[in-house]
FILUMKE-86733 format. One record per residue: residue in three letters; x, y, z of N, C-alpha, C in turn. Coordinates in steps of 0.2 Angstrom, whole numbers. Example, Ala and Ser with C-alpha at 12.3 -4.5 7.8 and 13.67 -1.06 7.14 Angstrom:
BEGIN
+---------+-------+-------+-------+-------+-------+-------+-------+-------+-------+
: residuo :   n.X :   n.Y :   n.Z :  ca.X :  ca.Y :  ca.Z :   c.X :   c.Y :   c.Z :
+---------+-------+-------+-------+-------+-------+-------+-------+-------+-------+
:     ALA :    66 :   -28 :    39 :    62 :   -22 :    39 :    66 :   -16 :    39 :
:     SER :    64 :   -11 :    35 :    68 :    -5 :    36 :    64 :     0 :    39 :
+---------+-------+-------+-------+-------+-------+-------+-------+-------+-------+
REM end
This chain:
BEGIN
+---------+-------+-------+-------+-------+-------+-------+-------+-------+-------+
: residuo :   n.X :   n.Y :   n.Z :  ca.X :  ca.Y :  ca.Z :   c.X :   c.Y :   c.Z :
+---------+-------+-------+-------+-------+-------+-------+-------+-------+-------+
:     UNK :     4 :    -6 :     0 :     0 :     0 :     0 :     4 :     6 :     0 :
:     UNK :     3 :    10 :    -4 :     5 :    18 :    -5 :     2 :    22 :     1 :
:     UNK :     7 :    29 :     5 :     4 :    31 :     9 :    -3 :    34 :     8 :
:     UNK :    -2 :    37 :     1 :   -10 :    41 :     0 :   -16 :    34 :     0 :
:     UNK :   -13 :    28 :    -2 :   -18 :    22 :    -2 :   -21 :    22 :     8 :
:     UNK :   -16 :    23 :    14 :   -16 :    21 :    22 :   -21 :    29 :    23 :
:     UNK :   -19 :    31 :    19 :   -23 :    40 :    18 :   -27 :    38 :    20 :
:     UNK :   -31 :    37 :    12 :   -37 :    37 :    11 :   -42 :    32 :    15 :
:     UNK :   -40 :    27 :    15 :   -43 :    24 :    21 :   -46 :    24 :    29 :
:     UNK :   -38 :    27 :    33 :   -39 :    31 :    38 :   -44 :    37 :    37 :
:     UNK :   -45 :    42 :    32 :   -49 :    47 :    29 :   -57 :    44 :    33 :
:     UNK :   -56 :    39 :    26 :   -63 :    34 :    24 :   -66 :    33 :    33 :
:     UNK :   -61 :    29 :    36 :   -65 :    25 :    41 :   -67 :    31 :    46 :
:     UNK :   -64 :    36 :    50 :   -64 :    43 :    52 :   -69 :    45 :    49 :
:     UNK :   -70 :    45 :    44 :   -75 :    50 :    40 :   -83 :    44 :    44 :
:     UNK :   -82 :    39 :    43 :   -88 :    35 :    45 :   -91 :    35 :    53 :
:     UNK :   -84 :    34 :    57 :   -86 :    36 :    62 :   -89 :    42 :    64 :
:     UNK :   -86 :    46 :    62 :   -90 :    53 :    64 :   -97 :    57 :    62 :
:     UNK :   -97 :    54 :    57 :  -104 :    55 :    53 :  -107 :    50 :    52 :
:     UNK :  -106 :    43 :    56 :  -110 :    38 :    55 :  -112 :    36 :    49 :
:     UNK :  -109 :    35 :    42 :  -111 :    33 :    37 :  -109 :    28 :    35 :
:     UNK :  -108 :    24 :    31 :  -108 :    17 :    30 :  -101 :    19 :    27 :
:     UNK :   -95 :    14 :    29 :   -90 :    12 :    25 :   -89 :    13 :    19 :
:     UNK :   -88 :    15 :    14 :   -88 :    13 :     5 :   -82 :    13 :     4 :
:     UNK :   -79 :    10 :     0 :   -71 :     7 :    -1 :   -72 :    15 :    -7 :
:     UNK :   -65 :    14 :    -7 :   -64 :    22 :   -12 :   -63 :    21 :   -17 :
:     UNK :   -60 :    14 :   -21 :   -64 :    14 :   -28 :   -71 :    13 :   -29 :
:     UNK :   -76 :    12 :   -25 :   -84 :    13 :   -26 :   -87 :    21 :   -24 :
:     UNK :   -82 :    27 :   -23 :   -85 :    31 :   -21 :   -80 :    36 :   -28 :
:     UNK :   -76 :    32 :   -30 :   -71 :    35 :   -39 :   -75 :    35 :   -43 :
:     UNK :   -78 :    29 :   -41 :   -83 :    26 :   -48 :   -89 :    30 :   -47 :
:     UNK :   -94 :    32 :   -42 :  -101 :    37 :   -40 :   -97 :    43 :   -43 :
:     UNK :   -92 :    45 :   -40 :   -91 :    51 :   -42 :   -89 :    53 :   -49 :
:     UNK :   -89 :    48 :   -52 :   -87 :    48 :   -60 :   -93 :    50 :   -63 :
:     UNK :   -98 :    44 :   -61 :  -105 :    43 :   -64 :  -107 :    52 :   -63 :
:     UNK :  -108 :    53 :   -59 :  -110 :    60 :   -57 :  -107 :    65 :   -61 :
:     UNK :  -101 :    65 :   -62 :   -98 :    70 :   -66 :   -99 :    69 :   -73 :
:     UNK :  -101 :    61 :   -75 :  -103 :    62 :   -83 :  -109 :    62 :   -83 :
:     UNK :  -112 :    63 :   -78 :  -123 :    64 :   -81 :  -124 :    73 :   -79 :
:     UNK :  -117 :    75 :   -77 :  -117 :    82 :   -73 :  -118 :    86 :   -82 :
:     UNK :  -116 :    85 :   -86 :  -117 :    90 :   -92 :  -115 :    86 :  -100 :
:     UNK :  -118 :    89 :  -104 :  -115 :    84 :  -111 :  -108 :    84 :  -111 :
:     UNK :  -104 :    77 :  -112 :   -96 :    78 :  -114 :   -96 :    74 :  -121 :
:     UNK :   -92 :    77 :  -123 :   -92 :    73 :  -131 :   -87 :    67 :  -128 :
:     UNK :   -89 :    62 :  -131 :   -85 :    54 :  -134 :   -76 :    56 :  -131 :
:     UNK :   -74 :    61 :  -135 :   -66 :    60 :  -132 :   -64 :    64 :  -125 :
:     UNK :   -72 :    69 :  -123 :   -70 :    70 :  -117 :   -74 :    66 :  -111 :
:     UNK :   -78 :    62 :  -112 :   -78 :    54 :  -111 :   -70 :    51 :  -109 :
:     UNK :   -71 :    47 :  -112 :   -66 :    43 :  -111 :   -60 :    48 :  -107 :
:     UNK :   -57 :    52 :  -108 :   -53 :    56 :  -104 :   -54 :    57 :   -97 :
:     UNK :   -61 :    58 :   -95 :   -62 :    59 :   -89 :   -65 :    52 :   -87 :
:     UNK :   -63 :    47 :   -90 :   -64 :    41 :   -87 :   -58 :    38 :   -87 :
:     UNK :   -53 :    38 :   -89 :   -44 :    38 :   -89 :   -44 :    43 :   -83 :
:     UNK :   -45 :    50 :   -81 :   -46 :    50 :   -75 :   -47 :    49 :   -68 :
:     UNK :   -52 :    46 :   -69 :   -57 :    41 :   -63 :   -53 :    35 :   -63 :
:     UNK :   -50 :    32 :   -69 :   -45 :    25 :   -65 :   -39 :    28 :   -62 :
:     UNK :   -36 :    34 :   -65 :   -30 :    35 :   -61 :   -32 :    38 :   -54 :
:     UNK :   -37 :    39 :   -53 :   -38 :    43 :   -46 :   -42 :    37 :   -41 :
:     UNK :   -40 :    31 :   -43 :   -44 :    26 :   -40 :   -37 :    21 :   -39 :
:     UNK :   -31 :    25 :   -45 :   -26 :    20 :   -43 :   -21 :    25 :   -38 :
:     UNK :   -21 :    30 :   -38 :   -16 :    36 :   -35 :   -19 :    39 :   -30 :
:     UNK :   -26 :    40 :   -30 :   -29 :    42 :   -22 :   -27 :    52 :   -25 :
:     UNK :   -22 :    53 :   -25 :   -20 :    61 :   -27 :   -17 :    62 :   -34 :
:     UNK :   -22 :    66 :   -36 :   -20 :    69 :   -45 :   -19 :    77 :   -42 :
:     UNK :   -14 :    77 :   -44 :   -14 :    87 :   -45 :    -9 :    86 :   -51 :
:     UNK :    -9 :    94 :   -52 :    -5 :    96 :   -59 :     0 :    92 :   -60 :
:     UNK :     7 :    90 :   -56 :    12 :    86 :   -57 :    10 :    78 :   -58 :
:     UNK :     4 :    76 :   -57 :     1 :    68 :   -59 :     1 :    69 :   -66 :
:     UNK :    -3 :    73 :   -69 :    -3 :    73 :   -77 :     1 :    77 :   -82 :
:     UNK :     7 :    78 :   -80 :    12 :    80 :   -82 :    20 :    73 :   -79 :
:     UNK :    16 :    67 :   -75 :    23 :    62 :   -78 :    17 :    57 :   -80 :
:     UNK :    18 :    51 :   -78 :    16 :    45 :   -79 :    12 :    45 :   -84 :
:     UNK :     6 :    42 :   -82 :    -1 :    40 :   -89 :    -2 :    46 :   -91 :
:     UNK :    -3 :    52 :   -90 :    -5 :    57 :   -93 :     0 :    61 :   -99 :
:     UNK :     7 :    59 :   -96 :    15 :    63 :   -98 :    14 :    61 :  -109 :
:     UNK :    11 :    55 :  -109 :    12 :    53 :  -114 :    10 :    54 :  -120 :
:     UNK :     1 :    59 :  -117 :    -4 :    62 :  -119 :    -4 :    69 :  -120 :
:     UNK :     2 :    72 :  -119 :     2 :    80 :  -117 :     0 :    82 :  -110 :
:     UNK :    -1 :    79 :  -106 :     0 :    82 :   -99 :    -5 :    86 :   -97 :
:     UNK :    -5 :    90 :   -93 :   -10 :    95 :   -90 :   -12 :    98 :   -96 :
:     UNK :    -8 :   102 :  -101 :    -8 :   105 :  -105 :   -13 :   104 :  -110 :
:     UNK :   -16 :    98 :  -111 :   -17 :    93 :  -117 :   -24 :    92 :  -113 :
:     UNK :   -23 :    88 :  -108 :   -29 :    89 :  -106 :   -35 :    93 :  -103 :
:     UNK :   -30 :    98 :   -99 :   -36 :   104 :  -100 :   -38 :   107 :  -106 :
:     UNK :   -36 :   104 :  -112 :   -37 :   109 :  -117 :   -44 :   105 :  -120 :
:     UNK :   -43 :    98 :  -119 :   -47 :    92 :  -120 :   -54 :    95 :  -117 :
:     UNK :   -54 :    97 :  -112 :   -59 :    98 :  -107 :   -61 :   108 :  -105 :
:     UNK :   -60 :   109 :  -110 :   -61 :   116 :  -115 :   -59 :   122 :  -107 :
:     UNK :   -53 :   120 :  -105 :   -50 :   122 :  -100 :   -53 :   123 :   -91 :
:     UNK :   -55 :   117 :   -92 :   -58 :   117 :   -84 :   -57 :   109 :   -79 :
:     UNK :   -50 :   107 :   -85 :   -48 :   101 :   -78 :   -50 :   103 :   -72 :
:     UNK :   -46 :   108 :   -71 :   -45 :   110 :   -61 :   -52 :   112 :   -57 :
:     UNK :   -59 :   114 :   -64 :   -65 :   112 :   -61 :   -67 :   105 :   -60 :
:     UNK :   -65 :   103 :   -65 :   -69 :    94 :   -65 :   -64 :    92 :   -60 :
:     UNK :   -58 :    91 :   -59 :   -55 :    89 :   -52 :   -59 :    89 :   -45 :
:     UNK :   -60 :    98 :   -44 :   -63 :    97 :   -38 :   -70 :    95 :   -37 :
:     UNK :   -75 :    92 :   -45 :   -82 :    92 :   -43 :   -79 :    85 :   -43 :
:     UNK :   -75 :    81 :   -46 :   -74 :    74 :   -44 :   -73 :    74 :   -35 :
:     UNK :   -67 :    77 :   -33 :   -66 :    78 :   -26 :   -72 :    80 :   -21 :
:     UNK :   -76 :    85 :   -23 :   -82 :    85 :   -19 :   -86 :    78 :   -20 :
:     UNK :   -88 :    74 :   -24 :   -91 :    69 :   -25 :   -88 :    64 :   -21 :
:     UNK :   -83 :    62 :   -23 :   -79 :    57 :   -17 :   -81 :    55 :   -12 :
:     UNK :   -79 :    63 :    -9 :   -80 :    63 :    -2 :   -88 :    65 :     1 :
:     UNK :   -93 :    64 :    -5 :  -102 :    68 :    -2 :  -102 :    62 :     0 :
:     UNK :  -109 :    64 :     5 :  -111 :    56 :     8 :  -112 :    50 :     2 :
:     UNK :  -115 :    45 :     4 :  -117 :    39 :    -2 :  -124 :    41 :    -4 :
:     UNK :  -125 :    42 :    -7 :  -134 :    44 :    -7 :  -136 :    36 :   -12 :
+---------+-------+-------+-------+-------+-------+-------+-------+-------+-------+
REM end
């Protein structure tokens, strides 16, 4: 396990107890908040699939900021650069309503 992986979890169980809500492992809370951010407005087919290569890497990495998509899986594709452009420059919006989503209760 990765620290952000003992993170997220501590986060996750913390966050349960104190709000009394049900466990949900954080690849089913990457996946809600996916679903959520692509019924949230029309995305054409390539920004699809983009913000779904993003939901796996934030389900493998736990933290995406600008230095995640400028090396690894994103570095190969143009980087932040490529993909904010993908996304008619509002990565850093769709980031956070991924992240608000995450962490909303389970409805």
């Amino acid at each position: 396990m990765k620290n952000e992986d003992i993170a997220s979890t501590i986060i996750g169980f913390v966050r349960q107890q104190a709000l009394g809500e049900p466990l949900v492992p954080y690849a089913d809370r990457v996946q809600r908040a996916l679903k959520k951010v692509l019924a949230s407005r029309p995305w054409t087919p390539p920004q699809k699939k983009w913000l779904e290569r993003i939901g796996h890497q934030l389900t493998a990495n736990v933290v995406l900021d600008r230095q995640s998509f400028d090396s690894g899986a994103f570095k190969d594709h143009g980087g932040w650069a490529a993909m904010d452009k993908a996304l008619e420059g509002k990565l850093e919006q769709v980031l956070g309503e991924l992240a608000d989503h995450v962490w909303s209760p389970a409805a």
